[in-house]
C-alpha positions as CSV (number, residue, x, y, z in Angstrom):
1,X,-180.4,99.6,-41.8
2,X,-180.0,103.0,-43.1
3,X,-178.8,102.1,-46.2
4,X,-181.1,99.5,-47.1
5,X,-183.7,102.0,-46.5
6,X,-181.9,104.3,-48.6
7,X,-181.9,101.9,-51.4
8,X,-185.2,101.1,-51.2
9,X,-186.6,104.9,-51.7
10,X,-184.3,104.9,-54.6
11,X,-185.8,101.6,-56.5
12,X,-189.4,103.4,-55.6
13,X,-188.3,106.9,-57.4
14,X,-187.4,105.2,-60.5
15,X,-190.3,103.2,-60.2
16,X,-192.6,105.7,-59.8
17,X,-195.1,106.6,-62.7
18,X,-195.0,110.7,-61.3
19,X,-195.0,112.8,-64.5
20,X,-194.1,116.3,-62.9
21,X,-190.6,117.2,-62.4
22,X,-188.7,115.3,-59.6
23,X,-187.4,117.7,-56.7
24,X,-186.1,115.8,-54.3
25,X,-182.8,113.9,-54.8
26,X,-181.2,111.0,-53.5
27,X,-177.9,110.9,-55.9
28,X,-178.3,113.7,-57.9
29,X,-176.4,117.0,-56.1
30,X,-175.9,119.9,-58.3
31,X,-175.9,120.8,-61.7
32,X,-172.6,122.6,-62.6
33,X,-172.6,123.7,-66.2
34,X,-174.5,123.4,-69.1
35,X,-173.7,123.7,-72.5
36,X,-175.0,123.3,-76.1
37,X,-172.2,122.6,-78.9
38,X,-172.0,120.6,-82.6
39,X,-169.5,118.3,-83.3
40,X,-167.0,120.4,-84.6
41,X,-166.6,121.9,-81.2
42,X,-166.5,118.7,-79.5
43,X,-163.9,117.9,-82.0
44,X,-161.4,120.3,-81.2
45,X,-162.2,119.8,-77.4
46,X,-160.8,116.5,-78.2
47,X,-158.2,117.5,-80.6
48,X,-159.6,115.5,-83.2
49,X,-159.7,116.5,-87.0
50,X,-163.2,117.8,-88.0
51,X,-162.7,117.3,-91.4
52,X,-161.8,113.5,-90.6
53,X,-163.5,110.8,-92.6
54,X,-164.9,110.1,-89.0
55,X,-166.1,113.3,-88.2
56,X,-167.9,113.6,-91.6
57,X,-170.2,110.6,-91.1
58,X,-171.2,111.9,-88.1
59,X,-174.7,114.0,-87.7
60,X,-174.0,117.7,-87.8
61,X,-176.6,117.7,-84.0
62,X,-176.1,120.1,-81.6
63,X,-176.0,118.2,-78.3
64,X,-176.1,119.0,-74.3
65,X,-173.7,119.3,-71.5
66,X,-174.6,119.2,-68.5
67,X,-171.5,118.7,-66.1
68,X,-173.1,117.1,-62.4
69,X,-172.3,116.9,-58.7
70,X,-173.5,113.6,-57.2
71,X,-173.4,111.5,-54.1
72,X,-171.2,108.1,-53.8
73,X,-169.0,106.6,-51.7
74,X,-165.3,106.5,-51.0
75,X,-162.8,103.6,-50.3
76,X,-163.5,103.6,-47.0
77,X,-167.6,103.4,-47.7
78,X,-168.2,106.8,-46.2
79,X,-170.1,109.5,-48.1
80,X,-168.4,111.8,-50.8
81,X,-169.0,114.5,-53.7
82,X,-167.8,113.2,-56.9
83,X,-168.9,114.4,-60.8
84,X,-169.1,113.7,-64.4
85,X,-170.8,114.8,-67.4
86,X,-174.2,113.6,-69.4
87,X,-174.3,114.1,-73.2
88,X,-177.4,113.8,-75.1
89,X,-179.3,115.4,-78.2
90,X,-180.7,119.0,-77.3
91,X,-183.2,118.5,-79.2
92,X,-186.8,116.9,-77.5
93,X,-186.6,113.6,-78.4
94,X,-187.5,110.3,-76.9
95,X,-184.6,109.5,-74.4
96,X,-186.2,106.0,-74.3
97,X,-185.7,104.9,-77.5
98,X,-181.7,103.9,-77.8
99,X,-180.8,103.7,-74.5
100,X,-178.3,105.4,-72.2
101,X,-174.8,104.2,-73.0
102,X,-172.5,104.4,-69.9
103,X,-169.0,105.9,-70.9
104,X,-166.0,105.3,-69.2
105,X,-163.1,106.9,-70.3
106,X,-159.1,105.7,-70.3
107,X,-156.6,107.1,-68.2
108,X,-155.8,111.0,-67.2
109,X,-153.2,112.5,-65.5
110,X,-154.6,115.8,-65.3
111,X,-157.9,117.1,-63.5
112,X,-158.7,119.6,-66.5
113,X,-159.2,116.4,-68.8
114,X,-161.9,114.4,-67.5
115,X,-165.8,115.3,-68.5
116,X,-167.0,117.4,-66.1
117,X,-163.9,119.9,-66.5
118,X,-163.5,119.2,-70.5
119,X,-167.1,119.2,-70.8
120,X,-166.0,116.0,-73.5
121,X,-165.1,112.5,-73.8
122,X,-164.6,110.5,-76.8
123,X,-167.7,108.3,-75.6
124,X,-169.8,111.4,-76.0
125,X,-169.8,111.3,-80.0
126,X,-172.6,108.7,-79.7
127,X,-174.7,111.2,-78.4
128,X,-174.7,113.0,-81.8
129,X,-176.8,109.7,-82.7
130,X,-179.7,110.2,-80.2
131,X,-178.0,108.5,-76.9
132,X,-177.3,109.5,-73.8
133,X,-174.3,109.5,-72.7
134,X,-173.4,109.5,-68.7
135,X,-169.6,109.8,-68.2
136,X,-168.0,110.1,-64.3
137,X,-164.7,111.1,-63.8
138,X,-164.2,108.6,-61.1
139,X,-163.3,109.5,-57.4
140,X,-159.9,111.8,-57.3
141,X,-160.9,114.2,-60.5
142,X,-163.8,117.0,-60.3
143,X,-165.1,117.1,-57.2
144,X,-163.2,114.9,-55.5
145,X,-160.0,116.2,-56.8
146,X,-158.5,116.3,-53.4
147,X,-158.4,112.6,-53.1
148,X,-155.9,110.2,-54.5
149,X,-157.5,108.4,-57.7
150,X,-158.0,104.9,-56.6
151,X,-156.7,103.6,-60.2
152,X,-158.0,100.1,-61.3
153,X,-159.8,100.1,-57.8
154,X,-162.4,97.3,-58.6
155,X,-165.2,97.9,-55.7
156,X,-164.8,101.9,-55.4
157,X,-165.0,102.5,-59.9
158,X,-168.2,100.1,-60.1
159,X,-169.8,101.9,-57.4
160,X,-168.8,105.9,-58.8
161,X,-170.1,104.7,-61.9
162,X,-173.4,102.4,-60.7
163,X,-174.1,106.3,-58.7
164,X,-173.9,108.3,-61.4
165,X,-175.6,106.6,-63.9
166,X,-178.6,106.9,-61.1
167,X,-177.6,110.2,-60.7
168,X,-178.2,110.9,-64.3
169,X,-181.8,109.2,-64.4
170,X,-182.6,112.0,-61.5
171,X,-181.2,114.6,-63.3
172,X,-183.3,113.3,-66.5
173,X,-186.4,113.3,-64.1
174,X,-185.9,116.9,-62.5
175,X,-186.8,117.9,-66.3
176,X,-189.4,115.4,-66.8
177,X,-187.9,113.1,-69.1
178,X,-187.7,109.7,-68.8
179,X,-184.7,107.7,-69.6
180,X,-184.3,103.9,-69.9
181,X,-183.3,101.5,-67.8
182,X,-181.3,99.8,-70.7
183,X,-177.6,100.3,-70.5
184,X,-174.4,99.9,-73.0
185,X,-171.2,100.2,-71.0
186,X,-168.3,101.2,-73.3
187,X,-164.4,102.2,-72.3
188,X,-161.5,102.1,-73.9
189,X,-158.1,101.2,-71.7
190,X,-158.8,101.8,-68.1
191,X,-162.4,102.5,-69.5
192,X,-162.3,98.7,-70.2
193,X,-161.5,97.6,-66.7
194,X,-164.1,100.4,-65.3
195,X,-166.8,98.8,-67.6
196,X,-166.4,95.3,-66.2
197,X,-165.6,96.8,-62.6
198,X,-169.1,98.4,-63.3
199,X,-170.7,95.1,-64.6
200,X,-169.4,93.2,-61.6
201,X,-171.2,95.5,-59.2
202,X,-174.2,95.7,-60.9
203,X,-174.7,92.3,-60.6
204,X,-173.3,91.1,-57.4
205,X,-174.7,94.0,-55.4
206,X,-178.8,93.3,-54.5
207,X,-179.4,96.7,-53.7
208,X,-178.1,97.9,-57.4
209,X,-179.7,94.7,-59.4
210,X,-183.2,96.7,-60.5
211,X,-181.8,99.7,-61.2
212,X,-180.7,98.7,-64.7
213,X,-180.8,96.2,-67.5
214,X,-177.0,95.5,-69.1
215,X,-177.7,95.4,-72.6
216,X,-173.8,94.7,-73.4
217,X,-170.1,95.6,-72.6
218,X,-167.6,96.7,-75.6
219,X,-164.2,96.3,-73.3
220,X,-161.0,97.9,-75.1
221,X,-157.4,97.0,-74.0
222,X,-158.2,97.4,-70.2
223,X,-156.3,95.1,-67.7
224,X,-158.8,92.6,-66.1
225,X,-155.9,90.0,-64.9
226,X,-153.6,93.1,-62.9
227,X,-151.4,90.0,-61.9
228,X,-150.4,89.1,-65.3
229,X,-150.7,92.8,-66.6
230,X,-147.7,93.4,-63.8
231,X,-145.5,90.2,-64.3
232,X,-145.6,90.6,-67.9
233,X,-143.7,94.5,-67.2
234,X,-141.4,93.2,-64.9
235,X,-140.4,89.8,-67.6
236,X,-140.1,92.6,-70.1
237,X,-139.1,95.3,-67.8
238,X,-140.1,97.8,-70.0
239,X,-143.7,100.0,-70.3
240,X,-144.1,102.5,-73.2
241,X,-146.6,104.7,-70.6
242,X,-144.6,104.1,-67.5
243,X,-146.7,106.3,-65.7
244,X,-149.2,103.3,-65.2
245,X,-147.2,102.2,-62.6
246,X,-147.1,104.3,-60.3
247,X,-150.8,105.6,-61.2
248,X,-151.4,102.0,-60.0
249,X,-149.6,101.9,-56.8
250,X,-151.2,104.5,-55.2
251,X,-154.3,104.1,-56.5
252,X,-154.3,100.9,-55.1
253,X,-152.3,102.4,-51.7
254,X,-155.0,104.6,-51.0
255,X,-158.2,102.2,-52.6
256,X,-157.1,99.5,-50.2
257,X,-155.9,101.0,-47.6
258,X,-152.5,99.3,-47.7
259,X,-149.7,102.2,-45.7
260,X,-147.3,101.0,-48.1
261,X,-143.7,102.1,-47.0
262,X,-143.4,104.2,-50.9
263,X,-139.8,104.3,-50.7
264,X,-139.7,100.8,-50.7
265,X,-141.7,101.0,-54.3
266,X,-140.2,104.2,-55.6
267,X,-137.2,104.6,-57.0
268,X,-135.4,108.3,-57.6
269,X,-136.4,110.8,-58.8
270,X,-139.7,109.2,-58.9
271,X,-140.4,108.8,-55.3
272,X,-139.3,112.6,-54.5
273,X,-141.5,114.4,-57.1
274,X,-144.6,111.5,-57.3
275,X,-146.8,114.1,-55.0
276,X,-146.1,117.1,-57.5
277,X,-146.1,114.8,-60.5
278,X,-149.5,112.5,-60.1
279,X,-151.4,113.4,-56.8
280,X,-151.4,117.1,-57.9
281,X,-153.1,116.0,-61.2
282,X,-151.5,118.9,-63.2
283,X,-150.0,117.3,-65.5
284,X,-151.5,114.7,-68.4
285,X,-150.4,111.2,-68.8
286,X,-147.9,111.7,-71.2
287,X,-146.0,114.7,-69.5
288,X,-145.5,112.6,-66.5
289,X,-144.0,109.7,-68.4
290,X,-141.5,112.5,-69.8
291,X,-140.7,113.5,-66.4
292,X,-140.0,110.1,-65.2
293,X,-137.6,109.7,-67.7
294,X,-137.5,105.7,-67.9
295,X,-139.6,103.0,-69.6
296,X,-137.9,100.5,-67.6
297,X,-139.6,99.3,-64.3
298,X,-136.2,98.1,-63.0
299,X,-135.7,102.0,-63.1
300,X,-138.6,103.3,-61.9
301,X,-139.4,100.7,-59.2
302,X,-136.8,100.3,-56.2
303,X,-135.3,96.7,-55.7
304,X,-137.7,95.7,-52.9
305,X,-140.4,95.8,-55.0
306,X,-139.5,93.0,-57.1
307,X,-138.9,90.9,-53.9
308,X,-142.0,88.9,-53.6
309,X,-141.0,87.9,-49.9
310,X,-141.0,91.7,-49.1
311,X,-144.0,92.0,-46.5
312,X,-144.5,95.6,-48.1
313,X,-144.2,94.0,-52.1
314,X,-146.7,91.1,-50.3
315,X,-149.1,93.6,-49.8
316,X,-149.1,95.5,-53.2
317,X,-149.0,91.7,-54.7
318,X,-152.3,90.8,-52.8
319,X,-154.0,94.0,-53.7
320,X,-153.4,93.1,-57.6
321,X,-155.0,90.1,-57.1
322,X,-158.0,91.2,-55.1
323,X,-158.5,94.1,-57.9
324,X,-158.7,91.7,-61.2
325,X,-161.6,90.4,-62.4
326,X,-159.8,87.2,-63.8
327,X,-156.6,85.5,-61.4
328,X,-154.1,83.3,-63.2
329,X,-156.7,82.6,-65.8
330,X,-159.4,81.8,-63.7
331,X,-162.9,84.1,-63.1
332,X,-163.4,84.7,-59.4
333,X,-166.0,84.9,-57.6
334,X,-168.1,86.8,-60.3
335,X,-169.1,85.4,-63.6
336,X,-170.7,87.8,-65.7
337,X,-174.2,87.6,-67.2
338,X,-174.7,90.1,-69.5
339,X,-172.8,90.0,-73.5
340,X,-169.2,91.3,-73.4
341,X,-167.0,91.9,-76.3
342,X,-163.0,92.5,-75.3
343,X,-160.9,94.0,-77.8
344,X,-157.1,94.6,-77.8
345,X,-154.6,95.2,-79.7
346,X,-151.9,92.9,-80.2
347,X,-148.9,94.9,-80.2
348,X,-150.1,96.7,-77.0
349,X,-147.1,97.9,-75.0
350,X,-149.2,99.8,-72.5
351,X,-151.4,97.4,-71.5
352,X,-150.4,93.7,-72.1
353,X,-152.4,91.9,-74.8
354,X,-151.7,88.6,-73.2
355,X,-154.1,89.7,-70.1
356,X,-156.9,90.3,-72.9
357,X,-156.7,86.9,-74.1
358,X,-156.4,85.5,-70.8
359,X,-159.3,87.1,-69.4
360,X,-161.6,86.0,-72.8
361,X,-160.4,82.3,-72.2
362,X,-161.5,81.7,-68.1
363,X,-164.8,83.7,-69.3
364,X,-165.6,81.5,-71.9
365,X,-164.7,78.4,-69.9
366,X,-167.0,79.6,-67.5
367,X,-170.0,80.0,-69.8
368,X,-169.8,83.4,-70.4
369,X,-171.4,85.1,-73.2
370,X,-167.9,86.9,-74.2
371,X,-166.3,87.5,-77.5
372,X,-163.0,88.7,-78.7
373,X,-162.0,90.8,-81.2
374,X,-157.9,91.4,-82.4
375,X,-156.9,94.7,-83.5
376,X,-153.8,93.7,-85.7
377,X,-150.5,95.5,-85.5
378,X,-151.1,98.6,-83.4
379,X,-150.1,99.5,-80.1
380,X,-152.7,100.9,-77.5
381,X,-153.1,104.5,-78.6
382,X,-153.2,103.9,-82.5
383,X,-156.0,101.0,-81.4
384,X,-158.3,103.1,-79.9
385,X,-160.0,104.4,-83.0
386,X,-160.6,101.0,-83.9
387,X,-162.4,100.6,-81.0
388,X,-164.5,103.2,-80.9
389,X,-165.2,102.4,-84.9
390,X,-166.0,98.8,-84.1
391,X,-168.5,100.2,-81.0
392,X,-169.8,102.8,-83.3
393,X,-170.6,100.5,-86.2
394,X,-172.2,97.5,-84.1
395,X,-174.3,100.1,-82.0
396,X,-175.8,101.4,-85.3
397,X,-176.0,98.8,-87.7
């Protein structure tokens, strides 16, 4: 009963026609840091070339960041601090105009990488272009770096994200700003699968529905089917960013609640240095893989994991299902309303293709409004440019 309540003050705040500042908060904790920068220092944050073709075409704007505290909820459903960071124009413009465009960034390793800590995010370039730009670092980074990262969590990413987008429309009103209630969702990778986690509950949670208007998802080589994402790793036994797998496995563990027995998941020297390596977030993506050593799962995974008749493998099986948005090619319970374009690339050895064109096949069966869009002859990192080229030049044309 609480909750609903709770809910119900919220749809009447952003409701409300009040024109002074807001003061009291629902979502919206604590500002953390602000900043003003140009493009050339968001560059280098994200060690990108400023003198880049890219980088050129881009408005030479100075643009805001404000890093946030905000209220959400765990796993579990219980209360917790999480945070992220909102880009937009410093100068006073209309925040109504574009809309807010709701970022959600690929995978980290490290805490010191996502937005709040950064203070950037490749998302955050569309600010230079008069958006706003709200980007959490989902539960486990920021605030909530104590906590595991529940990693491809479906239920526990769509809410961090559905709470800080409303914590962002507070923040907007505590400086007497407006915002719109038209959203963009855009993410690139595990972006991809937080923007459709995010779609999902939008629309199949009541409470949520009125809060915003989807305008459209741009979905880059994310894993919607986790089933066929995983089978495909094991048929080839090999990942080029093995440190998806274990990334997955406890994020899962600890997002489901499923006291899986790790040695029977982990093999060595993985399972004796996968608190120091992952859960401590020091390290990035890429450092881990180097530690681990292995691209192949049959290395990295111990041999009951690949028994399917394993109670503990059972578990971590039935998870992957419950997680993906798409099983075996089918939609689940969900069928999306609002426009989705899925790109991939199709030489992707990070995240399989095939799970791509899987998922855009049981959504258009179902009636979706989906499209899909090949990135030729590139693996997953190379491809992400194109993304965010494709988003950039559909957003603005």
């Amino acid at each position: 009963m609480k909750k609903i309540l709770f809910y119900c003050l919220l749809i009447l705040t952003f409701h409300s026609c009040k024109k002074e500042p807001l003061e009291d908060f629902i979502f919206l904790e604590r500002v953390e840091k602000v900043e003003v920068i140009d493009k050339y220092t968001l560059a280098a944050r994200l060690k990108q070339d400023p003198h880049s073709t890219l980088y050129k075409a881009l408005p030479n704007k100075k643009i805001k960041i404000v890093s946030i505290v905000y209220n959400t909820l765990d796993p579990k459903g219980q209360p917790i601090l999480a945070s992220g960071a909102i880009f937009y124009p410093s100068a006073d413009v209309d925040y109504e105009r574009l809309g807010t465009i709701l970022g959600v960034h690929y995978t980290y390793g490290a805490d010191y990488e996502v937005p709040s800590q950064k203070m950037a995010v490749t998302e955050g370039l569309f600010s230079l272009f008069g958006y706003i730009v709200v980007a959490p670092d989902y539960i486990g980074y920021g605030a909530s770096r104590d906590k595991v990262h529940p990693y491809y969590d479906v239920i526990t990413t769509g809410q961090a994200c559905a709470d800080m987008l409303l914590a962002a429309k507070e923040y907007f009103a505590s400086i007497s700003r407006k915002v719109s209630h038209k959203v963009t969702v855009m993410g690139y990778s595990q972006g991809g699968q937080a923007a459709l986690s995010f779609l999902r509950f939008v629309e199949t949670t009541p409470l949520y529905q009125d809060a915003f208007v989807i305008d459209q998802v741009f979905a880059g080589g994310g894993a919607y089917d986790l089933i066929k994402s995983y089978d495909t790793f094991v048929e080839k036994d090999y990942s080029s960013q093995p440190v998806t797998i274990p990334l997955l496995v406890l994020g899962l563990n600890y997002g489901d609640s499923l006291n899986l027995d790790l040695k029977q998941i982990f093999a060595e020297p993985l399972y004796s240095h996968y608190e120091e390596w992952i859960i401590s977030k020091k390290y990035t993506t890429d450092e881990v893989s180097a530690k681990m050593g292995e691209t192949k799962l049959s290395k990295i995974m111990a041999p009951e994991a690949f028994d399917r008749s394993n109670p503990n493998t059972v578990k971590f099986i039935r998870a992957l299902e419950n997680n993906s948005l798409i099983v075996y090619g089918k939609v689940t319970n969900w069928v999306p309303k609002a426009k989705i374009t899925l790109l991939h690339a199709t030489k992707d050895t990070i995240v399989p293709y095939e799970n791509t064109d899987s998922a855009y096949k049981a959504f258009s069966a179902a009636g979706c409004n989906v499209t899909k869009h090949d990135i030729p002859d590139k693996d997953h990192k190379e491809a992400g440019q194109d993304f965010y080229t494709y988003c950039m030049l559909h957003l603005l044309i």
